[in-house]
N, C-alpha and C positions, 0 to 999 in steps of 0.2 A: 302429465305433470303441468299444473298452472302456472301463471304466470307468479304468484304467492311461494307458489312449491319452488319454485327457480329462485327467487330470490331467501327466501326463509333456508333453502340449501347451500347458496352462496354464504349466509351469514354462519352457517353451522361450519363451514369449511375455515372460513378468516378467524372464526374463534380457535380453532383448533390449532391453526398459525400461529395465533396471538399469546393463545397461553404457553406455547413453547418459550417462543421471545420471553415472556413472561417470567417463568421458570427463573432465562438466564439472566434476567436483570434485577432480579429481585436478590440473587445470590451477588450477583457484581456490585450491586450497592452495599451488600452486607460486608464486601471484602474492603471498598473504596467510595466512605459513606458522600464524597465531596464530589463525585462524577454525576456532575450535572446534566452531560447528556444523555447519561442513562436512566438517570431519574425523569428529565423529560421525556424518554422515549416511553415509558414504563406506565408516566401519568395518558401521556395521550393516547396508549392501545385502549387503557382501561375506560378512557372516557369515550371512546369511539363502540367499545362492545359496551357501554352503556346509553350510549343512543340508538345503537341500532336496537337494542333488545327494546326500548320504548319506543321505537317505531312495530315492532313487531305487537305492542300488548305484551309482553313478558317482564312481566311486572318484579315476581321475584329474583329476576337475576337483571333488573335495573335497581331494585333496592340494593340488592346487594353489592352491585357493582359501586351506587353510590356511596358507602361506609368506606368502600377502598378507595376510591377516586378523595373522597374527603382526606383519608388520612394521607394520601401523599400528596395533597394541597400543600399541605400544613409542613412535608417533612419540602416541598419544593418552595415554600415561603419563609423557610427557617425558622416556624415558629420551633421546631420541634427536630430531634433528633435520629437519626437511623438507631436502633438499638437490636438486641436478639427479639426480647420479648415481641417488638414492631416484625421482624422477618418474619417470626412464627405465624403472625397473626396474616400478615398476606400470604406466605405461603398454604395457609389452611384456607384463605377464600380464595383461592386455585384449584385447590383439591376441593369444594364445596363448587366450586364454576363447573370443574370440569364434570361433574355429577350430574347437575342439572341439564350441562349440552349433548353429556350422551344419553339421558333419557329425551331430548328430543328430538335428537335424532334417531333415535328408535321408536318415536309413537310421535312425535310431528305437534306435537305440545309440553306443553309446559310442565313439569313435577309442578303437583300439587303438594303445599307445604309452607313452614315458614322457617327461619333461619335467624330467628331472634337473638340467640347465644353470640353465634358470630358476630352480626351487626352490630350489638350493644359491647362485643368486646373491641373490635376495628373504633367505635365511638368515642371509648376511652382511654384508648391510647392517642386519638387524635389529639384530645386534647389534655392529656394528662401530662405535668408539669417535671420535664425530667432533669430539672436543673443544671442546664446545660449549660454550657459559657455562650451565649446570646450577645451580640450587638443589637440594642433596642433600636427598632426603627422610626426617627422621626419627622412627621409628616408637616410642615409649616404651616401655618395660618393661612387663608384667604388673604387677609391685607397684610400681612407680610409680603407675601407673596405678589401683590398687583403696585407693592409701594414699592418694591423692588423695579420691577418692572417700568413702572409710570415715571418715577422720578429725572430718568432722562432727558424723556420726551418732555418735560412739564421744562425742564431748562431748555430747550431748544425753543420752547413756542415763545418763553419771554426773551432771549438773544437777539443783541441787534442784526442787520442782516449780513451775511457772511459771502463774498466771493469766491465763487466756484474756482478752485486753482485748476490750472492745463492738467490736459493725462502726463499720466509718467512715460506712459508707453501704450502702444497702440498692438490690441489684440488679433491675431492673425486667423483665421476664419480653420480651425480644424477637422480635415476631414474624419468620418465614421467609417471604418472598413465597416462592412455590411459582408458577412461571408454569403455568397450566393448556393440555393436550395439545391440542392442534386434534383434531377430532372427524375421525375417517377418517384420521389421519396413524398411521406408523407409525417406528419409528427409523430402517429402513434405507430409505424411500418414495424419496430423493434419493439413492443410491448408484446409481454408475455400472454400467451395464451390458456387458458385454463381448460384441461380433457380432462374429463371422467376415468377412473381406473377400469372401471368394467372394457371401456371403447379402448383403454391400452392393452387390456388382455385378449380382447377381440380382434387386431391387429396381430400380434405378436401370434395367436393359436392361426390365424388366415396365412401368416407368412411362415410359419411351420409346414404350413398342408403345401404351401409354393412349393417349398425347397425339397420335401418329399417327391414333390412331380417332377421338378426337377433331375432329381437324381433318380427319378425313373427314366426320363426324358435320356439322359446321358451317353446311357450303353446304346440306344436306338442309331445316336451322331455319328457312333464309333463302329458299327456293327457295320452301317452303309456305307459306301463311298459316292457320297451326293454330297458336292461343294455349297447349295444352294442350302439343304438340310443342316450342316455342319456350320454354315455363315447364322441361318438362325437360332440354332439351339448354343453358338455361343453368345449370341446377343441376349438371348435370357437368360443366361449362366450369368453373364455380367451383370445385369440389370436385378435380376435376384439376389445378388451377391450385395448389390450396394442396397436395393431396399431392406432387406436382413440387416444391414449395419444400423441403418437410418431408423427402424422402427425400433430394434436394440436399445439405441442412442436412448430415443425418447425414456425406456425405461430405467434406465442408469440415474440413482441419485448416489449423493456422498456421503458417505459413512460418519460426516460431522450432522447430521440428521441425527443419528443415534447417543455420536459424542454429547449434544446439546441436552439429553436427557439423564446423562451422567454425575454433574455436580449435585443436584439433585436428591437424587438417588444415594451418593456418597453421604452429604450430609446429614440425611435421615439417619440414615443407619448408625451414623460417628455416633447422631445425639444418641440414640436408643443405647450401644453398646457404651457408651460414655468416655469414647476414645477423640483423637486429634488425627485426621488424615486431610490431607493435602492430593489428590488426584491431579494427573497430567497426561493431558491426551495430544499425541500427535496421527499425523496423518488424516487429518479430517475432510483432505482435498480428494481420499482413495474412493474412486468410484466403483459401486458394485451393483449389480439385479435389483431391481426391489423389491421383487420375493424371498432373493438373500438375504436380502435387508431385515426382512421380518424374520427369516430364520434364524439369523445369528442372535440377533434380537433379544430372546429370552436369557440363552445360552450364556452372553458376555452380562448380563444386569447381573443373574445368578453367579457366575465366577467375580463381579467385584462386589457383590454380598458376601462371599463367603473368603475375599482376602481381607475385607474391612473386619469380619466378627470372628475368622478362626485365625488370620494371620496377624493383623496389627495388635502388638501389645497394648496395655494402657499404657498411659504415659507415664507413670512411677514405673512399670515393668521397664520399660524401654530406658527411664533412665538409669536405672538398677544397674543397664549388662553396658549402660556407655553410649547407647542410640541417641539421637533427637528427641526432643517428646514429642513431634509431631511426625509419625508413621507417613510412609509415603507407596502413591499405588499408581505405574506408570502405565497406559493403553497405547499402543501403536498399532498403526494398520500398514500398508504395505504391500504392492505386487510383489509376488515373487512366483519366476517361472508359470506365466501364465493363470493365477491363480492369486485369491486376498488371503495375506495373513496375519492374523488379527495376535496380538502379545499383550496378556495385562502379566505383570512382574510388581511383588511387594516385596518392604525391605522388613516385614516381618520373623514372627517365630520361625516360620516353615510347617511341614510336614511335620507330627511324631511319625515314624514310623514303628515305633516302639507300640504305641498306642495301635495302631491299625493291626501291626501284627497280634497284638494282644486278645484285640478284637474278634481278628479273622478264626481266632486259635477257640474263641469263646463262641461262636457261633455255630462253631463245626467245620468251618471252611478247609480249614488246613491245619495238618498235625503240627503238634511239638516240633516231633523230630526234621520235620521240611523245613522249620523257620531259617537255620543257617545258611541254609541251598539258597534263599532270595535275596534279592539286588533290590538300592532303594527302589527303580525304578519298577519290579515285578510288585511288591508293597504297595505300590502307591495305585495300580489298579486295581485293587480289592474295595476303594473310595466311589466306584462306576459303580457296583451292585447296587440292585435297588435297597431302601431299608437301609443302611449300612453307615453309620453314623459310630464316631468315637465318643459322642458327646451323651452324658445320661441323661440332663433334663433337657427339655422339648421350649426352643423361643420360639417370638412369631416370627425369629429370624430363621434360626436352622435348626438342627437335632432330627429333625425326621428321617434324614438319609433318602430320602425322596432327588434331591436336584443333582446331584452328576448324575447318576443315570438318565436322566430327563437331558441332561445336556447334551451326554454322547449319542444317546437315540436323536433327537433334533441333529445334528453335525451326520452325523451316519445318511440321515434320512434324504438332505443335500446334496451327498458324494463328498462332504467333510470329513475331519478327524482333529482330534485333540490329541496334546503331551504335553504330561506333566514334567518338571526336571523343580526338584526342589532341596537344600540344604538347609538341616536344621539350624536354626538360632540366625538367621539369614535371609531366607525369604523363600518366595516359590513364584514360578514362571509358566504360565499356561500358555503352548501357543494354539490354536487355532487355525486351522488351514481350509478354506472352501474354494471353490471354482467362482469365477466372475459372472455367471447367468446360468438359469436352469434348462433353457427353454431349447438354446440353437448351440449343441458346443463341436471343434472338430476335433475326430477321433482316427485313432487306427485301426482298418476292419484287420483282425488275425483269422488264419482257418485252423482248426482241429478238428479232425475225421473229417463227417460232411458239414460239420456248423461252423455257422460265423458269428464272430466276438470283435467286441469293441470294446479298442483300450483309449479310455480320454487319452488326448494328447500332451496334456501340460504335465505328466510325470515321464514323458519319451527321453531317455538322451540319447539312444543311440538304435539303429538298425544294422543288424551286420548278418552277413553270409558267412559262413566261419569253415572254411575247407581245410584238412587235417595236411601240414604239409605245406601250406601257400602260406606267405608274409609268417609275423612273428608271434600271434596271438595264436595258444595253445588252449585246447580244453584237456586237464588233469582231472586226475582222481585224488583230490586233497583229505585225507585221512576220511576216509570215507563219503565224502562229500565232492559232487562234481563240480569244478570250478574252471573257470573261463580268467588265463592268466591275459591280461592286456593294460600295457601304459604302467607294467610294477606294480596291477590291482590287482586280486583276486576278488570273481565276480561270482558267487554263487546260482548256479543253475537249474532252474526249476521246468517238470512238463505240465503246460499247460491241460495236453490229457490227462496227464493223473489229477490235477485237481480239478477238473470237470466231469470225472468219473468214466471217461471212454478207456476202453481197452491201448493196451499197450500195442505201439507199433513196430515190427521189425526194422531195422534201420538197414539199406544197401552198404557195402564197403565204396568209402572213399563220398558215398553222398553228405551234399553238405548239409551244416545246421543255421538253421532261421534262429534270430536271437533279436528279442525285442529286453535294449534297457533300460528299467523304470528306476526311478527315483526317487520315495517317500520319505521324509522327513532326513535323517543323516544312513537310512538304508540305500543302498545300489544294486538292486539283483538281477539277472536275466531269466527271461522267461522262453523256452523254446517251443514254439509254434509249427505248425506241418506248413505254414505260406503265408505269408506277407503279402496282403493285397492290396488297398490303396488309402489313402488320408480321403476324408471326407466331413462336409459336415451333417451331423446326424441328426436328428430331433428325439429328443428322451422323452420315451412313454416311462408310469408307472408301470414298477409291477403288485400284483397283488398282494393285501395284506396280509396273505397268509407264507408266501416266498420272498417275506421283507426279513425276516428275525433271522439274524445269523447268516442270513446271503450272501455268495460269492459276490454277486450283482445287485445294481446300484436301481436299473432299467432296462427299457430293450428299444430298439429303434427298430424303423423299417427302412430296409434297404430297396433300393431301385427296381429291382428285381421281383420285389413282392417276400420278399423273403425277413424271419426276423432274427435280428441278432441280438444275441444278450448283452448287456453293458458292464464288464468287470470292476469289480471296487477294485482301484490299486491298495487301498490301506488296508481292506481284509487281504488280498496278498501280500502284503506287505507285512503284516502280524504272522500269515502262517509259514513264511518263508524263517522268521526271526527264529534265533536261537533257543528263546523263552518260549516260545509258539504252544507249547505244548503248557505251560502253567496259563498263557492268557485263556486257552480254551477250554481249562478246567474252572478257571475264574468265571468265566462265562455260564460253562455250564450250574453251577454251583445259585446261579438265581433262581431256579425253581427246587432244589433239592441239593445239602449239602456234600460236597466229592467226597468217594469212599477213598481212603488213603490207600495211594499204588502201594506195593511189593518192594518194585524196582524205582530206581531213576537212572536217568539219565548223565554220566560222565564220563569226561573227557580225561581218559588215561597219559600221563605222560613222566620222565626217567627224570629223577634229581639226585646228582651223585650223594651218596654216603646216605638217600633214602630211597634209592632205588624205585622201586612203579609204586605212583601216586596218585589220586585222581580230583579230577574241578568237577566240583556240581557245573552243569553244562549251563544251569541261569546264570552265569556269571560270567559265562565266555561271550566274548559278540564276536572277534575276529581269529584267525588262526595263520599265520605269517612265515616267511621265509625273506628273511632282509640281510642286503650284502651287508657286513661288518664295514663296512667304509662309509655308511649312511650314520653311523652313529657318532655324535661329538658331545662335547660333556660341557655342560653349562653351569655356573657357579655347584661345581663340586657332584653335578649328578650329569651321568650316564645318560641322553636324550635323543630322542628318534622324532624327527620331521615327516607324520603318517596322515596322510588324507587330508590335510589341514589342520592336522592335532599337531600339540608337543608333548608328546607322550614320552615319558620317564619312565627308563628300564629297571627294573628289581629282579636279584639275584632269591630265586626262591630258597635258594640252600639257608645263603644268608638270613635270608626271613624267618628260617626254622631252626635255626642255630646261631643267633649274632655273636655270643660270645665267644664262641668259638670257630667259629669261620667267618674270613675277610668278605667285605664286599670286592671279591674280584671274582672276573669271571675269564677265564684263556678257551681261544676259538678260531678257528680255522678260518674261515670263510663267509661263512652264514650264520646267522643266529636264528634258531625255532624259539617263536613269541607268543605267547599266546595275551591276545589282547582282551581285557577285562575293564568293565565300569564299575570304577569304586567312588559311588554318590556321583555329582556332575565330570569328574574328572577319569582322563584316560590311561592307564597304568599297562604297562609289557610289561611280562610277565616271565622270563627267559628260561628254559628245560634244555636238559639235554637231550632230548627226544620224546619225539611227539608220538606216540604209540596208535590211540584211536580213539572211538567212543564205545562206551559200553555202557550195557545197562546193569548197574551192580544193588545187590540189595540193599534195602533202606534198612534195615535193624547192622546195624554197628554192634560190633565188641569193644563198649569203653571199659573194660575191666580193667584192664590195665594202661588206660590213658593218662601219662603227667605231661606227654611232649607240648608246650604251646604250640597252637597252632594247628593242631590236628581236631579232627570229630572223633575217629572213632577209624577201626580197622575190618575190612572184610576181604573176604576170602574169593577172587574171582578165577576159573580155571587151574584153583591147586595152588594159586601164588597169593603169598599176601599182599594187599593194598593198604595204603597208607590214605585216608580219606582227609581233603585238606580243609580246614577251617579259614578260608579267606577274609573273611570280615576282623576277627582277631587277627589275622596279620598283617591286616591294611592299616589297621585302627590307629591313630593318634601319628604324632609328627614325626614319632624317630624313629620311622621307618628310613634300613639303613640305604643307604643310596650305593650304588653301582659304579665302580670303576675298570677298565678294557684295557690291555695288555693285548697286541696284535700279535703273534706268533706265523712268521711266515713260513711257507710250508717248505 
């Protein structure tokens, strides 16, 4: 590269700076037409990539630039006005700049062309006359102005002569603190340096290959007993440890990088959809990879397209139901637990659900008769499938059903994940969850059978030895589910061999269990491993594109050893562990070819006096409980449980299915069986007198004789009848009756 290529590269970089700033000052003037130094800041980028471009010979993006640099002369001499028509018009010679810089930096010259339309319309807004309330500016005369001046002096030359009177006071000679140079500083010692991305990925892949040797290096320290070997392989362990931080550093930018392309973006869309939105972004100081950076990238532009055109009302809708008329779309970013998480939340429509299921049901997706059995939240990933759009005609905004699927493949592809949580006529809340860098992250190596697996660390809360018998933490057999009671939680237990596919292990009496616990999004589960072997940090290779689609794993590292271990997605265990597990994987399956409707389903049998055995579709269940009756206190009028951080409200299901005729009271010994349910964002117990099991009972119901509210339908399991519950109908609407306790001592 010449000395021409070096600097023609410099200027394609400072442009690319510039029209960002550009972007945001062109919107800040349109909000606050009288911030004058934003207006200065805005005129001087533009006159500066208007010289350099006419140092370079690029003619047509020094005309162009001059139309713009003209018209905000004129708005920075007040002849003229900030107006929409004026924003429009600079922000289209941004989108016309930024055309022209990235065809030259892709072929290293100029687009050939010309841009007449633009220039002749920037021309006449400059000076078109907007009748604006102006102060005329007036300029004095030459000899006004020198009679002004002279007249003094012309009295002074004919004045007799005047004596000089004494001082008043005698001036005292003030010193100049002079702060003195620090020894070895220079002026420019703290000016920024400008790298190439190529030479930061060059780095960053070299301090990979380190730390791999490194932790080859490791077992050798420990294996010898040589003082002399062990003083130096920990002096490289150190010394790689901090250069891994330092080269890291270099790639961490802040996620107001992305923010800055945001107002933007929103206001396009407002105009096109012909709505009022207001966007607010915080956390723009959250540092992340800047390969993350570009991942999340598409992902967050696409989710505030699609809360600006499917969530904000217009502004007659919104005033219709009592809203504002100007819609609002809040983006926050945020560490949490090792890891960024990114929240756009509108105070829009929301979700249909109604509409999606409608969809699903028209596509083939899912039968009729299933629709009852889902929860908003199983609904609302049917919106992931490719194609899959509520909407019948096609904008250049949305309708294609193309971009959530695009989103959660891009998050997935990271070691990210998305959730949705939305309420009609309300709004809808995406959060967003990725790891802080791709390249170096630490992990836990687990064994099962002969292989080694790596769980990241930032979803760990706990590692436990769990001996049958020592301290107070129990593993139960919770209505058919293994559960790990500890701290008053129930932890569901999963083996890691079974879902890696190895053969099942005999287990010794009295040997203990390895239990690693993760933590994805408001899920807690454990996972048991044949050996807990050490934290380390790993370097994540791909894996191929053919063991990406649907994969337990994220990657694979190599370990010290020469050996390679696979990289666990916690969020696909984290789906397959969940209650629903079994609808998200038919939803999944369902993108290449629509699910034949099961036989059976899946529910959660349990005893309601005066209805005896009754069963939950299991998508409704998330938790399954045993709470001493002395946790429960009653808050303005309802029955309420303090569970996990929830304030979950208990409902008498008898109640539910008969209010006129049966109290909301419920009489109880000791404990109460809860079964905990998501109705929309909020958390409802659900109280039985016995918690029977699960079962899988048939999907074809007998409604022939259905009038009960609240019921589906009746089937027949093992000779007994079931009474099949309709939860959505008796969750529905406000008067639902609330729950009052009567302690009865034994």
């Amino acid at each position: 590269m010449d000395a021409h290529d070096e600097l023609l590269a410099d200027f394609i970089a400072e442009a690319w700076e510039a029209m960002d700033k550009l972007d945001q000052g062109v919107l800040q003037l349109e909000k606050f037409p009288n911030d004058k130094a934003t207006l200065a800041n805005v005129f001087r980028a533009i006159h500066t990539i208007k010289g350099s471009s006419g140092f370079f010979g690029l003619k047509r993006i020094e005309r162009l630039s001059h139309a713009a640099e003209t018209l905000l002369g004129h708005l920075r001499d007040g002849r003229i006005n900030i107006t929409p028509a004026r924003t429009d018009a600079l922000l289209a010679f941004l989108d016309g700049l930024r055309l022209l810089i990235r065809a030259l930096e892709a072929h290293k010259e100029e687009l050939p062309g010309e841009d007449t339309s633009l220039i002749e319309r920037l021309r006449t807004l400059s000076h078109e006359d907007d009748h604006a309330d102006q102060t005329p500016i007036t300029v004095p005369s030459f000899e006004a102005h020198a009679a002004e001046v002279l007249t003094p002096l012309l009295a002074l030359a004919v004045a007799p002569d005047v004596e000089a009177s004494p001082p008043q006071s005698t001036l005292a000679e003030a010193p100049i603190p002079v702060e003195p140079l620090s020894e070895g500083r220079s002026s420019d010692a703290l000016a920024p340096v400008k790298v190439s991305v190529e030479l930061l990925d060059d780095m960053v892949n070299n301090v990979s290959e380190l730390v791999l040797a490194r932790n080859r290096l490791l077992p050798y320290a420990q294996q010898h007993n040589d003082r002399v070997l062990a003083s130096i392989v920990a002096t490289i362990d150190r010394l790689t440890l901090t250069l891994q931080e330092r080269v890291l550093k270099t790639r961490m930018q802040t996620i107001g990088q992305l923010w800055s392309r945001i107002p933007r973006l929103a206001r396009d869309v407002a105009l096109t959809c012909g709505k009022e939105v207001e966007v607010v972004c915080r956390g723009q100081d959250t540092e992340l990879d800047r390969a993350m950076l570009d991942a999340i990238k598409d992902p967050v532009m696409h989710l505030l397209r699609n809360c600006i055109d499917h969530g904000i009302e217009s502004p007659q809708e919104r005033l219709a139901v009592g809203k504002p008329r100007q819609g609002q779309v809040t983006i926050d970013a945020r560490y949490e637990n090792g890891t960024v998480v990114v929240v756009l939340e509108d105070d829009g429509r929301g979700l249909n659900m109604s509409a999606i299921a409608q969809r699903a049901v028209t596509r083939g997706l899912l039968s009729p008769e299933a629709l009852p059995a889902l929860s908003d939240e199983q609904l609302s990933e049917f919106i992931f499938l490719p194609g899959f759009s509520t909407r019948d005609e096609v904008t250049e905004i949305s309708g294609r059903g193309v971009g959530m699927d695009v989103v959660r493949t891009n998050l997935s592809a990271v070691g990210g994940h998305i959730r949705l949580r939305s309420v009609w006529g309300h709004g809808t809340r995406c959060t967003l969850t990725v790891p802080l860098t791709l390249a170096i992250i630490p992990a836990l190596l687990v064994k099962a059978g002969d292989e080694h697996y790596a769980l990241p660390q930032a979803p760990v809360r706990e590692l436990l030895r769990h001996k049958s018998g020592v301290g107070t933490d129990t593993i139960e057999d919770f209505y058919g589910t293994r559960v790990l009671r500890r701290r008053q939680q129930l932890i569901p237990l999963y083996e890691l061999r079974q879902w890696v596919e190895l053969p099942e292990r005999a287990r010794q009496d009295g040997e203990p269990w390895n239990i690693v616990v993760i933590e994805v999004a408001d899920l807690r589960l454990g996972l048991l491993v044949d050996e807990i072997l050490n934290l380390q940090e790993i370097v994540i290779k791909p894996l191929p594109a053919a063991l990406q689609q649907g994969s337990l794993f994220t990657g694979a590292t190599i370990q010290g050893d020469g050996r390679v271990a696979l990289i666990l997605d916690v969020g696909q265990l984290a789906r397959r562990s969940s209650s629903n597990a079994r609808l998200e994987m038919s939803v999944h399956q369902a993108k290449s070819v629509a699910q034949e409707v099961r036989d059976t389903l899946p529910m959660l049998l349990v005893h309601i006096p005066t209805f005896g055995l009754s069963a939950i579709p299991m998508t409704f269940v998330w938790r399954l409980d045993k709470v001493d009756a002395k946790a429960v206190t009653e808050q303005a009028g309802h029955a309420v449980l303090s569970y996990q951080g929830y304030v979950v409200r208990l409902l008498n299901l008898e109640a539910l299915l008969m209010p006129e005729t049966h109290p909301s009271k419920l009489v109880y010994d000791h404990h109460l069986n809860i079964v905990m349910c998501w109705h929309g964002q909020a958390l409802v117990g659900l109280v039985v007198q016995h918690i029977v099991g699960i079962a899988d009972l048939a999907r074809q119901l007998d409604q022939a004789e259905i009038l009960q509210f609240g019921l589906q339908g009746m089937v027949l399991h093992q000779g007994e009848v079931v009474n099949v519950l309709h939860l959505p109908q008796l969750l529905q609407g406000n008067s639902v009756p609330s729950m009052r306790f009567e302690n009865v001592e034994a």
